[in-house]
KOLDOGU-730953 format. One record per residue (C-alpha): residue in three letters; x, y negated, z negated. Coordinates in steps of 0.05 Angstrom, whole numbers. Layout:
# residues N
> resn	px	py	pz
> ALA	X	Y	Z
...
This chain:
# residues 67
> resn	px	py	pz
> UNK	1658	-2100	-1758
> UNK	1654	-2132	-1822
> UNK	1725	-2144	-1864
> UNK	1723	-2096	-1925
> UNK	1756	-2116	-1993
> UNK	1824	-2080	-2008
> UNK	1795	-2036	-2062
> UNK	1733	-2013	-2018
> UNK	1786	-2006	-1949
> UNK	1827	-1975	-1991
> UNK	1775	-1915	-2020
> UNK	1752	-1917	-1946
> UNK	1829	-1895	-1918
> UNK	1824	-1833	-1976
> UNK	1744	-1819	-1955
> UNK	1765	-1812	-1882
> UNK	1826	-1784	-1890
> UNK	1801	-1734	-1950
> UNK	1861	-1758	-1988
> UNK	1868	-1756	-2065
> UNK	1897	-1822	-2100
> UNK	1960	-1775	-2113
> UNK	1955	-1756	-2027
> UNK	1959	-1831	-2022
> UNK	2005	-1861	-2066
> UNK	2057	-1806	-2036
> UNK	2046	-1821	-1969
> UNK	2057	-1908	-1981
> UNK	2114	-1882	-2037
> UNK	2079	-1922	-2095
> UNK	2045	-1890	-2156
> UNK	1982	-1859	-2163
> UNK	1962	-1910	-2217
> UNK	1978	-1966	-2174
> UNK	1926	-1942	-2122
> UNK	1881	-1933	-2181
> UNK	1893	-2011	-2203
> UNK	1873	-2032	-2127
> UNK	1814	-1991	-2122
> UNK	1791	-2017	-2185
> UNK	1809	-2085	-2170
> UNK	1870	-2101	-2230
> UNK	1914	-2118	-2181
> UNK	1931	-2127	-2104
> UNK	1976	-2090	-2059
> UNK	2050	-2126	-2051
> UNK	2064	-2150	-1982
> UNK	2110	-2089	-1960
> UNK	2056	-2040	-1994
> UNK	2001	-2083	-1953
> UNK	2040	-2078	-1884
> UNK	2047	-2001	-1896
> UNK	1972	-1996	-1918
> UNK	1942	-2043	-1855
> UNK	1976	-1991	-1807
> UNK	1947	-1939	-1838
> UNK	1882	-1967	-1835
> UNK	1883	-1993	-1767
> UNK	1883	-1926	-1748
> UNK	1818	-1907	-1782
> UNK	1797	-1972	-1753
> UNK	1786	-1997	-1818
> UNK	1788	-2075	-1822
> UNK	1810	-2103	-1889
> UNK	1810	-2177	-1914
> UNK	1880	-2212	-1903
> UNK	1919	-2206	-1979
C-alpha cells in the first residue's frame, strides 16, 4: 500500500472512523484547529501527537509517510 501524506492519512483516520475534526482533536487531546492546520498542510504533527496519531492509524491500516 502506498504511504499517504499526513494531511490526506489524517482526513482518511476521520473518513473511516466518521470522526469530526472536533471527534479528533479530543480523542489525541490537541485542538481542533491544529488538526485543521495538518489537514491543510500549515504545519506537521509534533512527535508525541505523531506517535499517538500512527497508532491510531495502524489500526485503520492506514500507512502514513514517516514525519
Amino acid at each position: 500500500m502506498k504511504k499517504l501524506p499526513i494531511e490526506t492519512a489524517v482526513k482518511r483516520l476521520r473518513e473511516r472512523r466518521g470522526w469530526t475534526q472536533e471527534e479528533l482533536a479530543r480523542e489525541i487531546g490537541i485542538t481542533v484547529y491544529t488538526v485543521h492546520r495538518w489537514e491543510t498542510r500549515k504545519t506537521k504533527p509534533t512527535k508525541l501527537a505523531f506517535r499517538i496519531l500512527k497508532a491510531l492509524l495502524d489500526e485503520e491500516g492506514i500507512d502514513v509517510e514517516k514525519r
